[in-house]
C-alpha positions in Angstrom: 21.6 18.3 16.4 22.3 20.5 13.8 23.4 17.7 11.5 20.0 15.4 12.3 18.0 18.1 11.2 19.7 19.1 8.1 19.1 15.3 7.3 15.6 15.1 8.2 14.9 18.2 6.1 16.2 16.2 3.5 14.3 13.1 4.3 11.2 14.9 4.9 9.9 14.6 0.7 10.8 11.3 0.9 9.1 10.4 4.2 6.2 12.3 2.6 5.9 10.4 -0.7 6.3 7.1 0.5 3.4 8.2 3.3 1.3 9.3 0.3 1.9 6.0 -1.4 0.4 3.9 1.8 -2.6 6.3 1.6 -3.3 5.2 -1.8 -3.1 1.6 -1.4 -6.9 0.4 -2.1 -8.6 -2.4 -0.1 -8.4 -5.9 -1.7 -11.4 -7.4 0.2 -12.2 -10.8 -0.9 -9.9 -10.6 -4.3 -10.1 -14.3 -6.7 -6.2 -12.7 -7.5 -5.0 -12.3 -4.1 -6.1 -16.1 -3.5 -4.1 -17.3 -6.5 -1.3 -14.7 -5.4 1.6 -16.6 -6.3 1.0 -16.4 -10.2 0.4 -12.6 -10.0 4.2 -12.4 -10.3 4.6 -14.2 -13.7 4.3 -12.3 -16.8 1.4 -14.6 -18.7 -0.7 -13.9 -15.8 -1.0 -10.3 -17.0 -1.3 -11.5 -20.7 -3.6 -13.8 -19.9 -6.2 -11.3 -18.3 -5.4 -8.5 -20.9 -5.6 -10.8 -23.8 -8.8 -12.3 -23.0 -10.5 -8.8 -22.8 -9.2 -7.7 -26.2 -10.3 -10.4 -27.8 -14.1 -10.0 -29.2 -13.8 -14.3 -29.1 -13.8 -14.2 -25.3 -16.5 -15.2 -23.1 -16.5 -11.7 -21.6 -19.9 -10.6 -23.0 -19.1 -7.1 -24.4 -17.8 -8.0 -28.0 -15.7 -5.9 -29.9 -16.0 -2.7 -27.0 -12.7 -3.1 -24.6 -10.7 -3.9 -27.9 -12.4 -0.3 -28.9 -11.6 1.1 -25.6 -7.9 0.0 -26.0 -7.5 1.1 -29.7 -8.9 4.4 -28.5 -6.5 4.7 -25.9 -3.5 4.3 -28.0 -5.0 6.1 -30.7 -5.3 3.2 -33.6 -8.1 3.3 -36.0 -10.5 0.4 -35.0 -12.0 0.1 -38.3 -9.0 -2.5 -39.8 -9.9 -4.3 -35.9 -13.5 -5.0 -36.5 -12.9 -8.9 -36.6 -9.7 -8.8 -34.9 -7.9 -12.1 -34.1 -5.8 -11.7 -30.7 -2.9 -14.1 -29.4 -0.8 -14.8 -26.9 2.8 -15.5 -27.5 2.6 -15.2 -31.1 5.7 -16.9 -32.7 7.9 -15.0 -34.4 10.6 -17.8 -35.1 11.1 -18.2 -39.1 14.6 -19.2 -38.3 16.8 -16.2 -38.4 14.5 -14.5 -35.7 13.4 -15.8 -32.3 11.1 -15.1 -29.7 7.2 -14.6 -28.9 4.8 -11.3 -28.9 2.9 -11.4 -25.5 -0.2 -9.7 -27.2 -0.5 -9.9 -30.9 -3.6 -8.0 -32.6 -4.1 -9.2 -36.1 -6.3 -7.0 -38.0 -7.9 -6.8 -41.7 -4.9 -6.0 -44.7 -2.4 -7.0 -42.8 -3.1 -4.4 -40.0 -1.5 -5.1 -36.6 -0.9 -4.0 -32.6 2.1 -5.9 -30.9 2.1 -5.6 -27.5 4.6 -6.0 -25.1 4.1 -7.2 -21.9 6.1 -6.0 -18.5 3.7 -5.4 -15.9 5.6 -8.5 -14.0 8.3 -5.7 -14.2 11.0 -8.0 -16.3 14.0 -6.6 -18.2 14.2 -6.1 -21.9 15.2 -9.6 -23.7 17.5 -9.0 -26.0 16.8 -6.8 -29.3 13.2 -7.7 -27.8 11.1 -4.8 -29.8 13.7 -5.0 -33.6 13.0 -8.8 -33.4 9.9 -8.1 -34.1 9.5 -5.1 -36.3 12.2 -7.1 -38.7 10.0 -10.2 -38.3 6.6 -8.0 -39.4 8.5 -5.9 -41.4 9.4 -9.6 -44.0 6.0 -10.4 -43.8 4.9 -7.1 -44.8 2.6 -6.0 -41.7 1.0 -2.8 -41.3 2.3 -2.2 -37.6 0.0 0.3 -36.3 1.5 0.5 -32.7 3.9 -1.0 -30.3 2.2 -0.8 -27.0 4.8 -1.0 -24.3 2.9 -2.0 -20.8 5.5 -1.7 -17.9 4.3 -2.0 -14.2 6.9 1.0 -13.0 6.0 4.4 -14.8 9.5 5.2 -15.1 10.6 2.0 -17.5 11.2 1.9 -20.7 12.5 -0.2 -23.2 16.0 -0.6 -23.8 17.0 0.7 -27.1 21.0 0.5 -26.4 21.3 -2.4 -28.9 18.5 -0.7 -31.6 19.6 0.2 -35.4 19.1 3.8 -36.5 16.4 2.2 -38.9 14.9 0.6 -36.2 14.6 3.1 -33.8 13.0 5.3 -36.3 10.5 3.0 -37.6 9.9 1.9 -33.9 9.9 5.1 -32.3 6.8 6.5 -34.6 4.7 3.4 -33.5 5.5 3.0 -29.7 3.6 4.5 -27.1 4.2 3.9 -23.4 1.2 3.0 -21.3 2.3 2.1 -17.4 -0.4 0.3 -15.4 -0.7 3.4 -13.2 0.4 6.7 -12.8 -1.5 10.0 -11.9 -1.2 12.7 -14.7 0.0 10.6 -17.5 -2.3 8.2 -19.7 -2.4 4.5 -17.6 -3.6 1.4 -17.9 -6.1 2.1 -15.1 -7.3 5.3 -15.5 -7.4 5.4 -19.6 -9.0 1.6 -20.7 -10.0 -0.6 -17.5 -12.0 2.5 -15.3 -13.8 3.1 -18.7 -14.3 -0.9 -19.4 -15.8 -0.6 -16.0 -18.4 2.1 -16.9 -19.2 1.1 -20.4 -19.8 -2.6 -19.4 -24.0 -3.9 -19.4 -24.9 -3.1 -16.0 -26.3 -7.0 -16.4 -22.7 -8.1 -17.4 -21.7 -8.5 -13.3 -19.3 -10.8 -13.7 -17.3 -8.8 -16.3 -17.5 -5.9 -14.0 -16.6 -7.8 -11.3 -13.2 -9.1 -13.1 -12.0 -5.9 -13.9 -12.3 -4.5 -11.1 -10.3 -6.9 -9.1 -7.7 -6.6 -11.5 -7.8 -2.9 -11.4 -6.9 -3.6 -7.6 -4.0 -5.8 -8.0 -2.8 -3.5 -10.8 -2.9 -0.5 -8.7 -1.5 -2.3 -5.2 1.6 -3.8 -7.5 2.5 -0.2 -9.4 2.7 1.4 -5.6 4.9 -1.7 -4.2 6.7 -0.7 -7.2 7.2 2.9 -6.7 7.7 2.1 -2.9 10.8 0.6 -3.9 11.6 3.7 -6.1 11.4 5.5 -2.7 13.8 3.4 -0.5 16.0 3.7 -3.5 15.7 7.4 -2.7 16.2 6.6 0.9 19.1 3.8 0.4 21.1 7.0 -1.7 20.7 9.5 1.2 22.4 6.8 3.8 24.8 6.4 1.5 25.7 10.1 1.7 28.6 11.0 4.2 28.0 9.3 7.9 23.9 9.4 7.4 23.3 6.0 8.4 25.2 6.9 11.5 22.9 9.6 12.1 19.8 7.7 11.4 20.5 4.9 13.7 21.0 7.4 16.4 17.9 8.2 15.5 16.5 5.5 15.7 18.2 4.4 19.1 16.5 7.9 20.8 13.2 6.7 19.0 13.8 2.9 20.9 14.6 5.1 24.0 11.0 7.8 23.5 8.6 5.2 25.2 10.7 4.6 28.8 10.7 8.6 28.7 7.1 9.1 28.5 6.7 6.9 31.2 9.7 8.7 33.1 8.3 12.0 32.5 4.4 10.5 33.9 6.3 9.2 36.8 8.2 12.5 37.7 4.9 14.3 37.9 2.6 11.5 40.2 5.1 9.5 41.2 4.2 11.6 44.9 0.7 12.6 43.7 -0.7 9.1 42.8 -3.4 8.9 46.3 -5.7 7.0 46.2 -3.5 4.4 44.2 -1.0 3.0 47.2 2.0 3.6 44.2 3.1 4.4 40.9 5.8 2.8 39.4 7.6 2.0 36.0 9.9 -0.9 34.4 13.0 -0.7 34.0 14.7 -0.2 30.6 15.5 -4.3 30.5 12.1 -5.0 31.3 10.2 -3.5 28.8 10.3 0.0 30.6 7.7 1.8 28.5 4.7 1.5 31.1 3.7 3.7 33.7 1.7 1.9 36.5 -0.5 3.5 39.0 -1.8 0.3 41.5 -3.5 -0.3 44.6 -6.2 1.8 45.1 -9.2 -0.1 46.2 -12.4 1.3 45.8 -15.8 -0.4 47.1 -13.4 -3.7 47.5 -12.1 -3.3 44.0 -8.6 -3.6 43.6 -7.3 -1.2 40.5 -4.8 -0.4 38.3 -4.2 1.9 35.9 -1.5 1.1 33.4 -0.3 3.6 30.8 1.4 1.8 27.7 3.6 4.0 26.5 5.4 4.2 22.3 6.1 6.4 19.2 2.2 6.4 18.7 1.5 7.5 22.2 -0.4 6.5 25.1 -2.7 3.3 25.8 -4.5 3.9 29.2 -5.7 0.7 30.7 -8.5 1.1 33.6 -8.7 -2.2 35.0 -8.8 -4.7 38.3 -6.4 -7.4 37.8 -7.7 -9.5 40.4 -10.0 -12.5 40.0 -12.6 -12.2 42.2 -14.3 -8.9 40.7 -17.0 -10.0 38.7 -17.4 -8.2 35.2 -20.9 -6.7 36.6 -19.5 -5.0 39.7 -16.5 -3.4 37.8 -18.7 -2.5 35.3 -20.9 -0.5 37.6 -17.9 1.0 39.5 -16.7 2.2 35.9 -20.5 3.9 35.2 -20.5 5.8 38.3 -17.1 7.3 37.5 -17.2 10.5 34.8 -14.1 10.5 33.9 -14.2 7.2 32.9 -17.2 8.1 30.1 -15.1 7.9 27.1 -13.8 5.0 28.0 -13.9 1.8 25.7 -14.5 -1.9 27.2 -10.9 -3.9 26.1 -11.7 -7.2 23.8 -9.4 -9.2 25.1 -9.7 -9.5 28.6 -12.6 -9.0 31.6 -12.9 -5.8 33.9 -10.2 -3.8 31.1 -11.8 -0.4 29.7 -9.1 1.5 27.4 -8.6 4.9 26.0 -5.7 5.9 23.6 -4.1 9.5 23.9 -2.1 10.8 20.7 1.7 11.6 21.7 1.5 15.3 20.8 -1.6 15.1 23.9 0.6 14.3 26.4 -1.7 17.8 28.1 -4.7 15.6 27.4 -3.6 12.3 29.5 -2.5 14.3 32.5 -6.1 16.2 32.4 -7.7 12.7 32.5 -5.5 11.9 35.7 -5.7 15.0 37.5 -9.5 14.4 36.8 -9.9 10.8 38.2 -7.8 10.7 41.0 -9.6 12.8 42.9 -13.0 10.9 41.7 -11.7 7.8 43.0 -10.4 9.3 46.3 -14.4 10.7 46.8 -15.4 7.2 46.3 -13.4 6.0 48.9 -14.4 8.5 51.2 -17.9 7.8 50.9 
């Protein structure tokens, strides 16, 4: 026992964060992204959205103001970007070098903003970032910033294969912006939130766009980080005979639910008048329900059945029988007090339900030392 809670101790930031990260996951509603989800994946889906708000061209309404936003945000001086020209997979091929810029902001004097795109969380290519400072650098660009856009906070670009020239002259320029992450400049937080706000309240369907996207952003950087934390998890099993441990665990957490209904049948199993019996499955037959049955009052056949897990107790109220039309249960279920807070079950006739939390184990047996006795009165008048 000693060993399960040392573990758990362990387990218990983990547990914690990747609770946290549920918490934080915002609604998607009707999302136009979540309906074309399978392209959210690829990398000029990203580019394509991000591009086509930087560009002043764009259909979006708002001119030159979320290129502004953006240069703000990485700290350029907009006024070389007043008639920016922006690109997607700008070609950097003149034969020696290969490969294309995602995002490619061509300003006045040969003032520029490359942009690399990883928010579909793909590795490096190789010498990805030098191919292009060497590729600027011949054609004598002013390379104001490298803007490196990865969807997992913690990435960031693999210099292993970099030049001391280059990782001087790319290091000054690069700033890291992730798509989210509290307490550090984002994508989110820093341009799209304030694209949001500064956008013509008349501009709806720019609005409307970015804020979907701000959704998907923000879902994908916590599926993200939720894999950072089973990582976390995956290196604690690894430790010594953890996973043993765990799937103990996990074997007396398969075995809670046939308890609870042990432990409800150990207290009324004797006690259950004016139900004829109480009873409970057995382990191979889904043995997590405790079952109080045959009580009839005013010619009403009832049960109660208590469904029994990790997340506690399901009480069902109910007559099984077909005979007992909805309106007659429904006035035996008025008359009794107990029954008050009751809800009426969706999916089947003559069902009310209540659910008790599984630290209120006190709570459930108050309701049945409170009902059985209401019933038995019935009967008796």
């Amino acid at each position: 026992m000693d060993k399960i809670k040392e573990l758990l101790n362990r387990l218990a930031p983990i547990i914690k964060e990747s609770e946290e990260k549920q918490e934080k996951r915002m609604e998607t509603g009707f999302n136009l992204f979540y309906l074309i989800s399978d392209h959210y994946y690829r990398e000029t889906f990203h580019s394509d959205i991000i591009a086509a708000l930087l560009s002043p061209k764009e259909k979006h309404g708002e001119g030159n103001l979320y290129l502004n936003l953006f240069l703000d945000m990485i700290g350029v001086d907009k006024t070389p970007y007043k008639n920016a020209e922006v690109y997607k997979e700008y070609g950097t091929n003149d034969g020696t070098l290969g490969g294309r810029i995602d995002i490619f902001i061509e300003g006045e004097n040969n003032h520029c903003v490359v942009i690399e795109n990883k928010l579909n969380n793909a590795g490096d290519t190789y010498r990805q970032l030098p191919k292009y400072y060497q590729y600027l650098k011949k054609k004598n660009c002013i390379i104001d910033k490298f803007v490196f856009l990865p969807l997992n906070p913690y990435k960031t670009p693999d210099k292993s294969d970099w030049s001391d020239e280059e990782r001087k002259n790319i290091d000054n320029k690069l700033i890291i912006i992730p798509a989210y992450q509290e307490g550090r400049k984002n994508l989110i937080d820093n341009w799209l939130d304030i694209a949001v706000k500064e956008t013509k309240t008349e501009n709806e369907d720019a609005r409307f766009i970015i804020k979907q996207y701000i959704t998907v952003l923000h879902n994908l950087t916590l599926d993200i980080m939720s894999t950072t934390t089973l990582d976390s998890f995956y290196c604690e099993l690894l430790k010594d005979d953890n996973l043993d441990t765990i799937l103990s665990i996990r074997k007396m957490l398969d075995d809670l639910p046939h308890y609870l209904a042990s432990r409800i049948l150990g207290k009324y199993g004797t006690k259950c008048y004016p139900f004829d019996h109480m009873w409970i499955w057995p382990p191979n037959q889904n043995g997590k329900d405790a079952v109080f049955e045959g009580a009839i009052v005013n010619g009403i056949y009832l049960k109660i059945d208590i469904l029994c897990d990790e997340d506690g107790y399901n009480v069902l109220f109910n007559s099984p029988k077909e005979d007992v039309s909805e309106k007659d249960f429904a006035n035996l279920v008025a008359s009794i007090i107990s029954l008050a807070d009751f809800e009426v079950a969706k999916d089947a006739p003559n069902r009310i339900i209540k659910h008790f939390a599984f630290t209120d184990e006190k709570g459930l047996c108050t309701f049945i030392d409170a009902v059985l006795p209401e019933l038995a009165s019935l009967i008796k008048k």
